[in-house]
Structure formats: C-alpha cells, structure tokens
VMD Tcl script that draws the C-alpha trace (Angstrom):
set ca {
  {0.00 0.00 0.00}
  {1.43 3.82 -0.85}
  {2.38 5.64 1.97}
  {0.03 7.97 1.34}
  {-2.84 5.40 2.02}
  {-1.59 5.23 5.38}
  {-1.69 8.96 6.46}
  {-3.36 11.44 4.16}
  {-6.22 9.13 3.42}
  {-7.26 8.85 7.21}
  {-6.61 11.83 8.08}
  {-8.40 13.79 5.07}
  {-11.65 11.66 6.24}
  {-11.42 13.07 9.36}
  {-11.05 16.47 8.47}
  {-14.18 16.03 6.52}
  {-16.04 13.79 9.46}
  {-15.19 17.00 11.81}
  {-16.84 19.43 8.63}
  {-13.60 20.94 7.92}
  {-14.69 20.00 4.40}
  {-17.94 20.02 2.48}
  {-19.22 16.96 1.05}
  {-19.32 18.76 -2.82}
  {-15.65 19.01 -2.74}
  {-15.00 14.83 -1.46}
  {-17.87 14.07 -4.55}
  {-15.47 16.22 -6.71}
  {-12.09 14.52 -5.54}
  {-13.76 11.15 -5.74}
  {-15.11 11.70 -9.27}
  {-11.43 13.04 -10.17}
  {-9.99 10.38 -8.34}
  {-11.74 7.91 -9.99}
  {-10.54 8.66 -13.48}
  {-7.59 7.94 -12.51}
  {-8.63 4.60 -10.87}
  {-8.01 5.83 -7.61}
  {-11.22 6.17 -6.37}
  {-10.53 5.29 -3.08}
  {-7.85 8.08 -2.72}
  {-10.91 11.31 -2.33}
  {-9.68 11.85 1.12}
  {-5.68 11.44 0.64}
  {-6.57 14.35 -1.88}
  {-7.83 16.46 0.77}
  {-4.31 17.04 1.68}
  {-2.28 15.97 -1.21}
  {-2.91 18.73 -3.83}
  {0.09 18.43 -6.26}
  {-0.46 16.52 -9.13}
  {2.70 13.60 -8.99}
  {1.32 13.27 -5.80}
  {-2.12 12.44 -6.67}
  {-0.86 10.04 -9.41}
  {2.13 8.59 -7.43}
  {-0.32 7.98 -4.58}
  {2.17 9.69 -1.83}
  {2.90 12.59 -0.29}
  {5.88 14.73 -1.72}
  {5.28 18.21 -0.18}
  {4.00 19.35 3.70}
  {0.51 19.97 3.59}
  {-1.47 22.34 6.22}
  {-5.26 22.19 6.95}
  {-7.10 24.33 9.44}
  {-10.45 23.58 11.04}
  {-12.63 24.15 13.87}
  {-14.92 22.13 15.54}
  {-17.97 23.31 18.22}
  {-15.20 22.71 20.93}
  {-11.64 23.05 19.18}
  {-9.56 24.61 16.98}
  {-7.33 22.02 14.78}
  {-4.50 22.19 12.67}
  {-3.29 18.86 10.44}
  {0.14 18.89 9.37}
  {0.88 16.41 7.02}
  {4.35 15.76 5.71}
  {6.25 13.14 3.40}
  {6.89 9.59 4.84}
  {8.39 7.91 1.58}
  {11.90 8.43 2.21}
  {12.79 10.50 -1.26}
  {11.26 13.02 -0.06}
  {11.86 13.20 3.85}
}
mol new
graphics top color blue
foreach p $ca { graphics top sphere $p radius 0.5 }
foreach p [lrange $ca 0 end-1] q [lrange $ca 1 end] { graphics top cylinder $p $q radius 0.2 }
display resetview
C-alpha cells in the first residue's frame, strides 16, 4: 500500500467527518480520483494537492489544513513519509 494510504487518506476523512470540508468538494475529488482509478484516494486528496502526488499515490510536499470544531480549533500537518522526499 502507498504511503500515502496510510496517512493522508485517514486523516483527510477526518477532516471532513469533523466538517472541515464540504461533502461537494469529497464528490469532486472522488469523481477526479476515480478517473484515474483511484477512487478510493478522495480523502488522501484532501491534503495531497500536487499533481505527482495524486498520481504517485504519496505525499511529496507538507501539507497544512485548518479547522474548527464546536469545541476546538485544529491544525493537520501532514508531511512526506516515503523516504525521497523526507
């Protein structure tokens, strides 16, 4: 499985669980994601935004998503775990 599967793909579903995301833009990334036969990758894509990353299925640049919540303020940092790019 791509690194990214195992980070940004989680965490972009909970950014959208918590409404730090509306539901129009995961049916966007899904539809997107699916013509590339990655259809399950709609909530890696809330984080990775470059374009070898949404094709390589990993993350090559630090991402940064803010959100809030009814009782918190949150801030997702996501950054490269393949090794080329650490």
């Amino acid at each position: 499985r791509p690194p990214s599967t195992l980070a940004s793909r989680p965490t972009g579903h909970l950014i959208y669980q918590c409404g730090g995301i509306d539901k129009r833009t995961i049916e966007k990334f899904e539809k997107e994601a699916a013509e590339l036969g990655k259809g399950s990758f709609k909530y890696a894509w809330v984080l990775d935004k470059l374009k070898a990353e949404r094709e390589r299925g990993i993350t090559i640049d630090i991402a940064l998503w803010k959100f809030e919540t009814p009782r918190y303020y949150v801030t997702v940092i996501d950054a490269p775990g393949h090794r080329d790019f650490i």
